[in-house]
N, C-alpha and C positions, 0 to 999 in steps of 0.2 A: 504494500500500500504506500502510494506518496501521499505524504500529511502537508496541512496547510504549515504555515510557518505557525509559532506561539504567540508570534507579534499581534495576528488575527483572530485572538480567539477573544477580545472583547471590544473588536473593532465591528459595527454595526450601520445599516446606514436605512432605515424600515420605509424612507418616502419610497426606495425600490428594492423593497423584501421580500420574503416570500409570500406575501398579497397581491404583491402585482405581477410575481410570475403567473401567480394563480388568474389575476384577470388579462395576462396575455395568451394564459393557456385558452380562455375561453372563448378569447377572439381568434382563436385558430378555430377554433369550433364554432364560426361565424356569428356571436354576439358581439354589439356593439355597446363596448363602456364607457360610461360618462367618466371622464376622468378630473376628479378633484383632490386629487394628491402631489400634483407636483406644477412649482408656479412658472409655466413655461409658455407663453403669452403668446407666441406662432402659432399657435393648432387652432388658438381661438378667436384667429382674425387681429390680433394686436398686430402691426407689421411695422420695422424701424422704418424712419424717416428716411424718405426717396433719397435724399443727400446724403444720408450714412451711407446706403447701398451704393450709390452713385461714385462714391468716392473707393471706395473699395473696390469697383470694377475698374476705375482710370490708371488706380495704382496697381492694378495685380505683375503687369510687366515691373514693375519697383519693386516686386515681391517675393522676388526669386530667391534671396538669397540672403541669409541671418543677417540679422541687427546683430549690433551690441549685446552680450544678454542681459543690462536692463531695458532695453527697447530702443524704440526708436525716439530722436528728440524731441520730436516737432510733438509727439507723442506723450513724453513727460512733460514737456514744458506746459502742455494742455492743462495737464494736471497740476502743476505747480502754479500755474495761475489760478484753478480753480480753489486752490488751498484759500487763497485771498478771501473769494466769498465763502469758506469754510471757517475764515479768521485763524488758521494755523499757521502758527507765526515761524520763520526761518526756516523753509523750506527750500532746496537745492535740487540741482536737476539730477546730479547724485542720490540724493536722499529717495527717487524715486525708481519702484522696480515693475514694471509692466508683466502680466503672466498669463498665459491659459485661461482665463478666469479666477474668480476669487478664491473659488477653492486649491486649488495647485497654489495660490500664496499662504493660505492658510498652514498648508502641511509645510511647506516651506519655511515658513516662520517658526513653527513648533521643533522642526528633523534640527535644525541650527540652535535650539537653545536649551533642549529637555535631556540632560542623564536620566538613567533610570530612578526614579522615585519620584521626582520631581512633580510639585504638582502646583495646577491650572485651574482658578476659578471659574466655571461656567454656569451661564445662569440656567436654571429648572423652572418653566421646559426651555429646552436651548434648539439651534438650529444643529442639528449630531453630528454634523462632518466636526465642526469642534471638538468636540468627543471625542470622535473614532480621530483626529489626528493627534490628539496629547496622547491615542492609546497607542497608537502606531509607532509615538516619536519615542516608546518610554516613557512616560509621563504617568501620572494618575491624573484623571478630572475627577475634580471638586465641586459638586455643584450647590449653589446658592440658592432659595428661593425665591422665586417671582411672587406675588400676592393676588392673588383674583379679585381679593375686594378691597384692593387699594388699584384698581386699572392697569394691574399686571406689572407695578414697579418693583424694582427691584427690594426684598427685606432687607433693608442694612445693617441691619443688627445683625442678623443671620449670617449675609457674608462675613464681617468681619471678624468673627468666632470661629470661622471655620479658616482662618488665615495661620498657617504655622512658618516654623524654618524653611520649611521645602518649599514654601510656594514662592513660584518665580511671578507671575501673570496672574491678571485682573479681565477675561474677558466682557463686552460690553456690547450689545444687540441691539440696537436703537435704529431707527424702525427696525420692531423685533418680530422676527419668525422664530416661532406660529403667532403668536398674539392677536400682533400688530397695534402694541404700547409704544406711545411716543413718550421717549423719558424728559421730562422739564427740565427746565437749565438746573433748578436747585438738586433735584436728584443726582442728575451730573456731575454737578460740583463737592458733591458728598461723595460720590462714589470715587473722584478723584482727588479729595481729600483723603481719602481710608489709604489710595495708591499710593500717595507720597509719605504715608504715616509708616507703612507698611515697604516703603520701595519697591514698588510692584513695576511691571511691565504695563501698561494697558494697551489691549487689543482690540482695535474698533471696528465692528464690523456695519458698515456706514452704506451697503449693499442698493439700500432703496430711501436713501436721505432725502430725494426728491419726491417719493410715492408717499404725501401728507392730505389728511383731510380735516374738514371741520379750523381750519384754520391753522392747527398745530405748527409748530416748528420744530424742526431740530437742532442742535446741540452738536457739537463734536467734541470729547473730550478733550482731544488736544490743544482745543482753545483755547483752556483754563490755565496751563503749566510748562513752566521749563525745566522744572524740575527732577522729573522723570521718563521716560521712555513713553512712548508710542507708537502705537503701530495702525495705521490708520487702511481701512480694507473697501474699494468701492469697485466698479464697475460699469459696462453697457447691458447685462443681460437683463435687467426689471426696468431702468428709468428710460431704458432706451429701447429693449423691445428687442434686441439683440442675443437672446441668451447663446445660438446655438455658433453666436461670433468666437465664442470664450476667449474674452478680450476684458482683461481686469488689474487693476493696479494696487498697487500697496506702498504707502508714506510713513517714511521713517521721520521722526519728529522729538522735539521735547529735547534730552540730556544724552546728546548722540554721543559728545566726550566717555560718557560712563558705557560705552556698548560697544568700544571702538572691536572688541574681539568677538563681540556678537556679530556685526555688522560682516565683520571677514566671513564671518561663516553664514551670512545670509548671501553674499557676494558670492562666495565657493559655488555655493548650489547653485544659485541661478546662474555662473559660467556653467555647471557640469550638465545643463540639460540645453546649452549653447543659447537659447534664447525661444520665447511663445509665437506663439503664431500670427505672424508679418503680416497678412493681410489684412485683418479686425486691427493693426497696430493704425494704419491708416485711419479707420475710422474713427479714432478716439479725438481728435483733433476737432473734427466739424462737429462729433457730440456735445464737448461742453462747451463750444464756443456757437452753438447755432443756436436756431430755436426750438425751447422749450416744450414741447408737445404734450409730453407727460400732465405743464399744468391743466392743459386745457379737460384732460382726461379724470383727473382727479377735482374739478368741480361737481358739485351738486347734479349738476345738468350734465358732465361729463358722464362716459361711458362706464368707465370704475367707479367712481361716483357714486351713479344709479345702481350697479351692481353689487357694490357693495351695502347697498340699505335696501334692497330687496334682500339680498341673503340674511342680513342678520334679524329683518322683519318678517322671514319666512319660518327662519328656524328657532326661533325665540317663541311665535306662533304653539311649535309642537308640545303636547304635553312633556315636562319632563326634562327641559330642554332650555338651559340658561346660555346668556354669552355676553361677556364685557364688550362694546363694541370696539373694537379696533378703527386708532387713529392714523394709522399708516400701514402700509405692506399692502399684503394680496391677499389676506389668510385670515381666517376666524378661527375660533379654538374652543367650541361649545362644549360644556359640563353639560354630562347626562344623567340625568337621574338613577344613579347603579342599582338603590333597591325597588325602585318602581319597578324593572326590566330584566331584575336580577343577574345583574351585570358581574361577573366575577373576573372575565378575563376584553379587556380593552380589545384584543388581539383577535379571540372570536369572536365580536362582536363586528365589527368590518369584513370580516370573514363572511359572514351571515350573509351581511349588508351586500357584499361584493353577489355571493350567489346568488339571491333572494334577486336582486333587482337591480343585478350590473351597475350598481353604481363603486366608484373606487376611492376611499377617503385612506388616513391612515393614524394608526390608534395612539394616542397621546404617550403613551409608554415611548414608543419608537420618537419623543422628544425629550428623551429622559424627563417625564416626570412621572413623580413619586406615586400616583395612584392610579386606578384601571377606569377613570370618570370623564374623559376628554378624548377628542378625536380632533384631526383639523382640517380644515374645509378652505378651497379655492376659491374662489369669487372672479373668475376668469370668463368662466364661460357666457354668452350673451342671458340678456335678462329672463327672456321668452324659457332656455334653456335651463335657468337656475332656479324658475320657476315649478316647472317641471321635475326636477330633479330633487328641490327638497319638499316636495308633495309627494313623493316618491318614497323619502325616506318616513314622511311621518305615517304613511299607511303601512311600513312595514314595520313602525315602530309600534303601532296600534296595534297588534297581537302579538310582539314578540316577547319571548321568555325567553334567557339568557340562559346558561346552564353552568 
């Protein structure tokens, strides 16, 4: 028998687990799945802006042939200006590393800093590639709780108790998946008050800074300190509609002097995979420097907008069935009633859901949190569509008995 490595044996990633081999096995068996498990905005008519495509097709002759492996200039510089409207202050073109998308910088940042033991605050529920890369790097995650009846902010008490010797890192999810809690400056400034009390790392995962509703704002932790480290994580795949570009960038920031041998080794890596991929590098450029579309989308009257308050007017609706509204992201995170439905296992209960009536969510467990009472839900699909689909779920909810 060849065995997997031991590195993977608490490496996990459930938005594509064994649920959705199970709803792709059933589309080989020709049913058609609603799919609300993963926030990938192409399948559902989101299309990037004609000028991102646009330019990505004029440079592909440019594209032949590695960058730099932090990217290409014109590319970072994008991003170092955008730091401005970010207000993160001393930022260089150095300071920035372009990647595969977010996640490739994610493990990146953790493989460069984690010995074994080392451990990583991540918030509960979290978005798991988090997770699964402190477990991959060696690391242990730590995870802090979020509160449901505080609008999913982070417990600060909680974190800062759970902080020992070993913890290098402060992760930080603002617009947060699954949620979709936008954290206030004051949280912010707390949370990177604990980081400097404590010399922590802070990693921000700043993904869908732009996907804000009801007015909110966001925060970038980095704005607050020179104190300490940062590591600032965004991207085209949500604000811009580009996921399948995977084209994402990562800002080193804050008390670079104290990281100088970190830094080598976040450098290392990104020389040893030569450089991400050239062609989405082009488009980063006319992204934060064009226009805006995202806002137009995340009005009231906009597309997400309306979709997103049908979904949580739908499913709020179902007996049984709570939900903090989410002021940013793509994603809802409803508590279900466990002893109404006798819910024991989060995991079967999607299972159920997937058979019963092809619909595909995925069970709050698979966000590391602590109990089997949440699942999380897309807000992608058109309205007509998500209409349908959580009427769907409340008639299967109407007789079901968990086991």
């Amino acid at each position: 028998m060849i065995e997997k490595s031991n590195r993977l044996l608490d490496v996990f990633y459930e938005i594509r687990g064994p649920i959705f081999e199970k709803a792709h096995e059933l589309e080989l068996q020709g049913y058609k799945i609603t799919r609300l498990n993963i926030g990938n905005p192409a399948p559902f008519g989101f299309d990037a802006p004609d000028e991102i495509i646009h330019d990505v097709i004029i440079n592909l002759r440019r594209a032949q042939g590695y960058t730099e492996s932090k990217g290409l200039f014109a590319a970072r510089k994008a991003v170092m200006h955008d730091c401005q409207r970010k207000q993160i202050p001393n930022v260089q073109i150095d300071d920035i590393y372009i990647g595969n998308g977010v996640s490739e910088l994610i493990l990146l940042s953790m493989q460069a800093l984690l010995n074994n033991g080392d451990e990583i605050l991540i918030p509960s529920p979290d978005y798991p590639l988090w997770t699964a890369s402190v477990n991959l790097s060696g690391g242990k995650a730590v995870h802090y709780l979020c509160d449901e009846q505080s609008d999913w902010y982070p417990d600060l008490e909680d974190l800062e108790k759970k902080i020992t010797s070993k913890t290098k890192g402060l992760v930080i999810i603002s617009p947060n998946n699954p949620t979709g809690a936008v954290y206030p400056k004051e949280v912010i400034q707390k949370m990177v008050e604990i980081a400097e009390r404590h010399n922590l790392i802070i990693f921000s995962d700043e993904i869908y800074d732009r996907i804000l509703y009801d007015g909110a704002e966001h925060f970038s932790p980095a704005s607050y300190s020179d104190d300490i480290l940062f590591l600032t994580f965004g991207g085209l795949s949500k604000n811009y509609r580009a996921a399948g570009f995977r084209a994402g960038w990562m800002i080193v920031s804050g008390a670079k002097s104290q990281a100088k041998s970190y830094i080598e080794g976040l450098n290392a890596l990104a020389s040893m995979r030569l450089c991400s991929n050239v062609p989405s590098q082009f488009a980063i450029q006319t992204a934060l420097g064009g226009y805006q579309s995202i806002n137009d989308l995340v009005l009231p009257t906009g597309r997400l907008g309306r979709q997103r308050d049908i979904c949580y007017e739908k499913l709020t609706q179902i007996p049984g069935i709570t939900c903090v509204k989410p002021k940013g992201a793509l994603y809802m995170f409803p508590k279900i009633d466990v002893d109404k439905y006798n819910i024991t296992s989060d995991q079967q209960f999607v299972y159920d859901l997937l058979v019963d009536q092809k619909i595909l969510v995925v069970q709050g467990t698979g966000f590391n949190w602590h109990k089997q009472d949440h699942f999380r839900v897309v807000f992608l699909p058109t309205a007509e569509e998500l209409t349908q689909t959580i009427d769907k779920i409340g008639v299967f909810l109407k007789d079901y008995k968990g086991n």
